[in-house]
N, C-alpha and C positions, 0 to 999 in steps of 0.2 A: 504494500500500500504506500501510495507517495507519500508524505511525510511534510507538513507546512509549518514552520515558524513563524509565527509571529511574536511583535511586542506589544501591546496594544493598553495598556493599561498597571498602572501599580499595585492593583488589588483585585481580586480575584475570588469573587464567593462562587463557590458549587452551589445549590443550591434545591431541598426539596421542600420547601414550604415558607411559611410568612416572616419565618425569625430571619435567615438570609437574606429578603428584602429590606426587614429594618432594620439590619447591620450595614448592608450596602448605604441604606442612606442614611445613616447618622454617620457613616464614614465619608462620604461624599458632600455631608455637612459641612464636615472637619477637617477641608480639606484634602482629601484624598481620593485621588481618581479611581473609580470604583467600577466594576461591572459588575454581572450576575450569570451565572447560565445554570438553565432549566431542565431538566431533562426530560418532559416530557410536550406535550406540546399546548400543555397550558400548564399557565402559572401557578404557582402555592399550594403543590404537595399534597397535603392532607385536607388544607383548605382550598376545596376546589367546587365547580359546580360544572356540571356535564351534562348536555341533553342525550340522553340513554335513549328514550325513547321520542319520535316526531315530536314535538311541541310539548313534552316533561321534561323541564328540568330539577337535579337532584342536586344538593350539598352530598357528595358519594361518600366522605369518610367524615372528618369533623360535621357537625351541622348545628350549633347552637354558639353564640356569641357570650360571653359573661368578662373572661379574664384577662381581656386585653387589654394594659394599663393603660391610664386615662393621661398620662403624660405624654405617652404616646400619641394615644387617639388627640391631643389636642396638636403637640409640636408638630407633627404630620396632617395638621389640617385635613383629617382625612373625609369630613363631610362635606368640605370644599371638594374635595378629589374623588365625591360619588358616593361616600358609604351610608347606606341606609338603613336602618336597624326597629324592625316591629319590636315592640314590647306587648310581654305577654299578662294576661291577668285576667282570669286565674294562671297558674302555672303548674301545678300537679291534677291529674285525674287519675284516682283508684279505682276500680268498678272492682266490686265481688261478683263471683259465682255460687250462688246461693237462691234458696227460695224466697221467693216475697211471701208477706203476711200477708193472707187476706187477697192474693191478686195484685199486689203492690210488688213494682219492680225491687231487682235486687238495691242493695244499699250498695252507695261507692263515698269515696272521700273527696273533695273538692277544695284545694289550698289557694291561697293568693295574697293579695296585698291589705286586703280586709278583714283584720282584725275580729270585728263581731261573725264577720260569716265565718270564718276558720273558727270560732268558736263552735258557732253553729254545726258545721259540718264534723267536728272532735266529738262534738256531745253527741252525735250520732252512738258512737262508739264507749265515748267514757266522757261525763263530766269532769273529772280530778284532770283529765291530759288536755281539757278544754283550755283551761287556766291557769299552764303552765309557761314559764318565762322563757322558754328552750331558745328563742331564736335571739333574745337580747345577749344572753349565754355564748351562742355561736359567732356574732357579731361582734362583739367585747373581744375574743380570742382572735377571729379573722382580722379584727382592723390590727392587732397587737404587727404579725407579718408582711404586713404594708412595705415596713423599711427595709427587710430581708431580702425581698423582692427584687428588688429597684438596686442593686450594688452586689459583687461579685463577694463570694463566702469571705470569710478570714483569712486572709495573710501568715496562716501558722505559723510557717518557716520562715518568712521577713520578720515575723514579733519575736521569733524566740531567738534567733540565730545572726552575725553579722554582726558589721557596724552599727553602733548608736543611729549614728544617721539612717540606713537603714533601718534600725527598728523603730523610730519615730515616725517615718514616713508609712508604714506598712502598721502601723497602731491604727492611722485614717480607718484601714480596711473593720476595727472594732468599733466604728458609731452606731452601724444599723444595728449591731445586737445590743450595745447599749441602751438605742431609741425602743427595740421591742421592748426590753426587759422594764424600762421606764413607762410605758404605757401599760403592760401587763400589770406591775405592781404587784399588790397580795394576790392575783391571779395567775400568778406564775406555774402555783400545783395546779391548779385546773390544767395550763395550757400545757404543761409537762404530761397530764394525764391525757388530756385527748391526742395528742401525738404519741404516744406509745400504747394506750388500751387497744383491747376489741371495741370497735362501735357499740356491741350488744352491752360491754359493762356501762357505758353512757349512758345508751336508751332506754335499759331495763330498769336507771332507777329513776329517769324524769319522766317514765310513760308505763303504762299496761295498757294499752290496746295496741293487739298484736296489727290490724292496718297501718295504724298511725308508725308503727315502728318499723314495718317492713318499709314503708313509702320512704322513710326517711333513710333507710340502711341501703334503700339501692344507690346514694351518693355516695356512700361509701366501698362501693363493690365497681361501681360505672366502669368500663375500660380494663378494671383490674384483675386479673386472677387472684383474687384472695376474696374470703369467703367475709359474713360480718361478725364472726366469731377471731378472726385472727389478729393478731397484737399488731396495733400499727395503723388496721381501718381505716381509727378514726383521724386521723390525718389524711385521709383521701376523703374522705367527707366534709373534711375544714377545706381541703384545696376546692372543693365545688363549689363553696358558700362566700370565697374571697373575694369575690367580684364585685366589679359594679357598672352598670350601662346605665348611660343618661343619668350620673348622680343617684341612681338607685343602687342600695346598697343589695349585695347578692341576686340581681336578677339575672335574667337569661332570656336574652331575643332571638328574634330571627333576623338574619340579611338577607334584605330582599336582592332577590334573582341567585339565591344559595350562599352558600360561604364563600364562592368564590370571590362575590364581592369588595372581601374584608381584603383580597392577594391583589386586585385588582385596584382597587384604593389607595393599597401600599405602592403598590410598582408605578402609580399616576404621581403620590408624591416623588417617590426615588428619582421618576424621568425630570420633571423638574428641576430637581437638583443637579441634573443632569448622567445620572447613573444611566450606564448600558446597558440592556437588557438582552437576552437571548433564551428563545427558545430550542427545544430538540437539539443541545447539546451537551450528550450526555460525557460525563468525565470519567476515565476509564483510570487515569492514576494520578496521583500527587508526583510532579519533578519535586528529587529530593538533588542539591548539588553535593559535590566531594566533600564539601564541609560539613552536610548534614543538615543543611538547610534546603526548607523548602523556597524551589526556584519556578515557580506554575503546574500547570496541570497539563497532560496528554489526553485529548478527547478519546471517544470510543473511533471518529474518522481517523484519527492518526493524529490528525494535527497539534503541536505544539501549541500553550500559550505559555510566556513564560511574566512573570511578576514577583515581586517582593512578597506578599504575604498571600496565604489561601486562607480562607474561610471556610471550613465546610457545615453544612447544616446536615447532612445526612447521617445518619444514627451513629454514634460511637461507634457499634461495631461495624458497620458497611466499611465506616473513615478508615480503620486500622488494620482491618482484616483486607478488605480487597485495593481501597485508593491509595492508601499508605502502608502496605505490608510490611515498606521495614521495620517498623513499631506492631511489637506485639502486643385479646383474646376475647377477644371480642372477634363475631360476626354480623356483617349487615347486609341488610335483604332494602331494596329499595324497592316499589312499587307503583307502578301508573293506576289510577282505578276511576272509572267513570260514575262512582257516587260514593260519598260517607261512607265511615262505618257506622251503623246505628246501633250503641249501644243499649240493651237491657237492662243497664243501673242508669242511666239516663238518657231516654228515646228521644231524637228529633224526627220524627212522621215526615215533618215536609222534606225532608232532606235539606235541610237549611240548617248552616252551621251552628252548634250551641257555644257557648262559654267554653263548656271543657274541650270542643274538641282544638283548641288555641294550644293547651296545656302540654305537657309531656306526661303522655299516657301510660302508666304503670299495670302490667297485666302477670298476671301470675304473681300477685306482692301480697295477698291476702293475710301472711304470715312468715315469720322469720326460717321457720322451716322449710317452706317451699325452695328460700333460696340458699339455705346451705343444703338441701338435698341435692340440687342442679350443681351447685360448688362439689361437691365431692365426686359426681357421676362423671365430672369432665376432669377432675384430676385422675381418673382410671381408667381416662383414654376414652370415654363414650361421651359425644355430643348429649348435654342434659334435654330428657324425655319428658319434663315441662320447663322448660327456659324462661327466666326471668325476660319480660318483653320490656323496653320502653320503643312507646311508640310517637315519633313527631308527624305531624302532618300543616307542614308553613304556610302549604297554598291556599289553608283558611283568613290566615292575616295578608298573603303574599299571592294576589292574582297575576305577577308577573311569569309563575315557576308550571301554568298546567293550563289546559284551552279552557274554554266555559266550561262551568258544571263539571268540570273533573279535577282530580286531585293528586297529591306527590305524596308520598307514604313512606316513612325510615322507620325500619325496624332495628332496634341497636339492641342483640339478643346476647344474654349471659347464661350458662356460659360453655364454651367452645374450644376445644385443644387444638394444636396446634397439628397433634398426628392422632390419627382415628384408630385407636389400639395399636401402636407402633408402624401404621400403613398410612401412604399421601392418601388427602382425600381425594375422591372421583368429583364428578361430575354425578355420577348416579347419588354420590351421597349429597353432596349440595344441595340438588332438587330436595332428597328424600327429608331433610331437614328443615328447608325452607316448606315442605308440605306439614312437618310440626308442628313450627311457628303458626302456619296458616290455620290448623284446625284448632289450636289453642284461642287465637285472635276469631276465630267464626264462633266459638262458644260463647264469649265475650258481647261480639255485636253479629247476630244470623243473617246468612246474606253477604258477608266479608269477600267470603272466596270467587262469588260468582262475580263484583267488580273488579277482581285486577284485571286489565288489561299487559299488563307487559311488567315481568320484573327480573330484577340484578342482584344476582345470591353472590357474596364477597365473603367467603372464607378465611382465615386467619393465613393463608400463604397467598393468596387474592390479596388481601392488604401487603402483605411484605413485596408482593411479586409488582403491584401496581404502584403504589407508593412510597414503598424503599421504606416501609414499619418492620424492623425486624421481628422476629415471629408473631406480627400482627397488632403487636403492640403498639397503641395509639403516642404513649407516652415517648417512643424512643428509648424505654425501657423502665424498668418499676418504680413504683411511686412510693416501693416498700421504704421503711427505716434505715436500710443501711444501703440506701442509691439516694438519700436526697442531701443537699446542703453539702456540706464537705467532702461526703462521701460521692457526691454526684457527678458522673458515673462512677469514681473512682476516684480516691482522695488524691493520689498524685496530678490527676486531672481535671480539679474541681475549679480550678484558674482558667479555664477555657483552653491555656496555652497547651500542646499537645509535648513527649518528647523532642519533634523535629521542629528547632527552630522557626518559625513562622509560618505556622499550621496553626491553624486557633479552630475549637469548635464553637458553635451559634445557634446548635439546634436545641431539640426540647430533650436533649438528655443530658444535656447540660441544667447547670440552681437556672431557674428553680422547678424546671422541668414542662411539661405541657399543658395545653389546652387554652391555642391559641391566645397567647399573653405575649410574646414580642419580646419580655423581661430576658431570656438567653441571647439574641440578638440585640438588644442595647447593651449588657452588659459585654459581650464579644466584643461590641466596638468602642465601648470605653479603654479595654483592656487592651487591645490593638493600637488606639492612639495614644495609649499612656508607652508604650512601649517603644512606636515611633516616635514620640519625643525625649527619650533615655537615650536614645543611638544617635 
């Protein structure tokens, strides 16, 4: 293959998703001539939206907005530059499977921004968990991680080791734990406790109604291979609650015309700035020179780029295992459907959309055991044989995403291995899975099955094989206790900086990890331009 050099640029992001764009352009803020390349042939990775079928389009892997810092969202002017974001409310729907009394449909749970109704709808179940303080609880600890967020872990080896001058300078890196631990105050064991318990010891003692607690546990499981019984949980339940869109604290929207929105917003400010963009080119290795630094990247065409520093956003392991060698579960089923589901714990007749179905629809959550029974069946190698559902459906708030009177349907099912009793999966098993899902979601609302028109079953090597998720993991790898913060991915690499000199990672598995937040790509290109002004 003939073989192209070029020079074209002093920096260099690889790039599979939205943190690579906003390191490109706070690097190109700062100075620094920056490109990007994509590797597939639209922009932002995970946050993508793809029309699958004629006139449906789908957010295909991320699909819900909350955690993208608002520092961000503002310096990136990105509602100048398109981004549009529905807010939802209410925001959870439970339905049971159950008898009505008397001819009365089933009970389901309905959560949102109103106070009396979330009472209302608790005391279904239990007054005592009507008029409980849980979510000020949540809030108190979530805002404490604000500062954590926003600036690269501790400095270990600069505070403890070297020159004075050095360790002065490298102390900076201890404010944001100082500022948490300052806002925390005498809530420090709390926040000590929900970062290391099971979710379940949390829940079991602010709640008894097993709905109320299943609804709330599936934040804590969302993305994750860990059950809501395992030490650690509830820190993936706080990372869901950290957010905030439009100054509302913890909520969670839609972008209208999918997530890809949010990649597309980003890369209208980057151009701006003047950052390069490229699609469909894919980066086949990291140039390492004789010194051991990195000197550009060789595409999969052959051609050379060469520059001063790489960026890569692609998972830890992709970067070091295949671009850089010389350094050594979730499934989703998308859906087309030409009407509603109408659910039996709350029927819309006309087919015209209700309140809940805006919500993210919880199916199979009736109780904490349904979904550590699904958790254990998939760590023994078997697709769970009733699957935790959450179900979105945007093109109730969002009539840009599906024709008239039709609808976009994500199914984001738990949970799912990675290999089916030690075997890839088929194609016979995707179908046979995704008919699961579907007879579970037709018990729910009758009628379900006979509107899809067209759907996209994405396996957990479907995510790694489309999106460069290593084994399907949304995160770029686990959100457990001993992958976050210093240890993220790996405490020698929790600086972004890689072994080979100017290689920086910028993706979500890098502090403070994913779902679409930008926070690893700001902090990547802090850390790049603190470094280019040392040399």
């Amino acid at each position: 293959m003939h073989e192209r050099n070029e020079r074209i640029n002093d920096i260099f992001c690889f790039i599979a998703g939205h943190n690579g764009l906003v390191a490109a352009t706070y690097l190109q803020k700062g100075g620094v001539k920056t490109a990007v390349l994509e590797r597939r042939h639209v922009l932002g990775g995970a946050a993508v939206s793809e029309e699958i079928f004629p006139g449906f389009h789908f957010s295909r892997c991320s699909y819900l907005l909350s955690l993208l810092r608002p520092h961000i969202y503002s310096d990136l002017e990105l509602k100048k530059h398109g981004l549009k974001v529905y807010m939802r409310d209410p925001h959870a729907f439970t339905p049971m499977l159950e008898e009505g009394v008397k001819g009365a449909p089933p009970r389901s749970l309905t959560l949102g921004s109103d106070l009396a109704l979330n009472q209302m709808e608790i005391g279904k179940f239990s007054q005592k968990d009507a008029y409980s303080d849980f979510n000020a609880y949540l809030e108190k600890l979530a805002a404490a991680i604000h500062p954590l967020l926003d600036a690269p872990p501790v400095d270990i080896l600069g505070v403890t080791t070297g020159s004075l001058r050095r360790r002065l300078a490298a102390s900076k890196t201890l404010q944001p734990i100082i500022k948490c631990g300052l806002k925390l105050g005498r809530n420090i064991p709390e926040f000590y406790e929900i970062v290391t318990a099971p979710i379940m010891k949390i829940l079991n003692r602010w709640f008894e109604s097993e709905p109320l607690r299943a609804t709330l546990a599936t934040d804590a499981v969302i993305g994750a291979m860990t059950s809501p019984s395992t030490p650690g949980s509830g820190y993936v339940l706080l990372h869901h609650v950290m957010g905030e869109l439009e100054k509302e604290k913890g909520a969670w929207g839609y972008v209208e015309g999918g997530m890809g929105g949010v990649s597309q917003a980003i890369a209208s400010a980057a151009r701006s700035y003047g950052v390069d963009i490229f699609t469909e080119k894919e980066v086949e290795q990291v140039l390492v020179g004789s010194d051991g630094a990195a000197r550009g990247v060789v595409l999969k065409d052959g051609t050379e780029i060469q520059s001063k520093v790489v960026l890569s956003n692609a998972t830890p392991y992709i970067t070091f295992k295949y671009l850089a060698p010389q350094v050594i579960q979730r499934k989703s089923k998308h859906l087309a459907v030409d009407k509603l589901p109408n659910f039996l714990a709350c029927p819309t007749p006309d087919g015209k959309p209700g309140p809940h179905h805006q919500c993210s629809i919880h199916l199979n959550c009736e109780s904490v055991e349904v979904l550590e029974t699904a958790y254990k069946e998939a760590m023994n190698g078997r697709p769970s044989s009733r699957p935790m559902l959450e179900m979105t459906i945007p093109s109730v708030l969002d009539p840009t995403l599906a024709p008239p009177g039709c609808h976009v349907v994500s199914l984001f099912t738990q949970f799912t291995p990675y290999h089916i009793e030690g075997r890839e999966w088929t194609d016979q098993d995707r179908e046979a899975f995704a008919d699961t899902a579907f007879d579970w979601v037709e018990q729910y609302a009758p009628g379900f099955k006979k509107s899809v028109v067209g759907r996209d079953v994405l396996a957990p090597p479907d995510l790694e094989r489309i999106f460069g998720l290593t084994g399907g993991n949304i995160f770029h790898g686990s959100m457990s206790l001993d992958q976050l913060y210093l240890a993220r991915p790996l405490p020698s690499l929790s600086d972004y900086r890689s072994p080979v000199k100017g290689l920086y990672l910028c993706g979500s598995g890098s502090h403070p990890g994913g779902g679409v937040m930008g926070s690893p790509g700001w902090n990547a290109a802090l850390t790049v331009i603190a470094d280019l002004k040392s040399h």
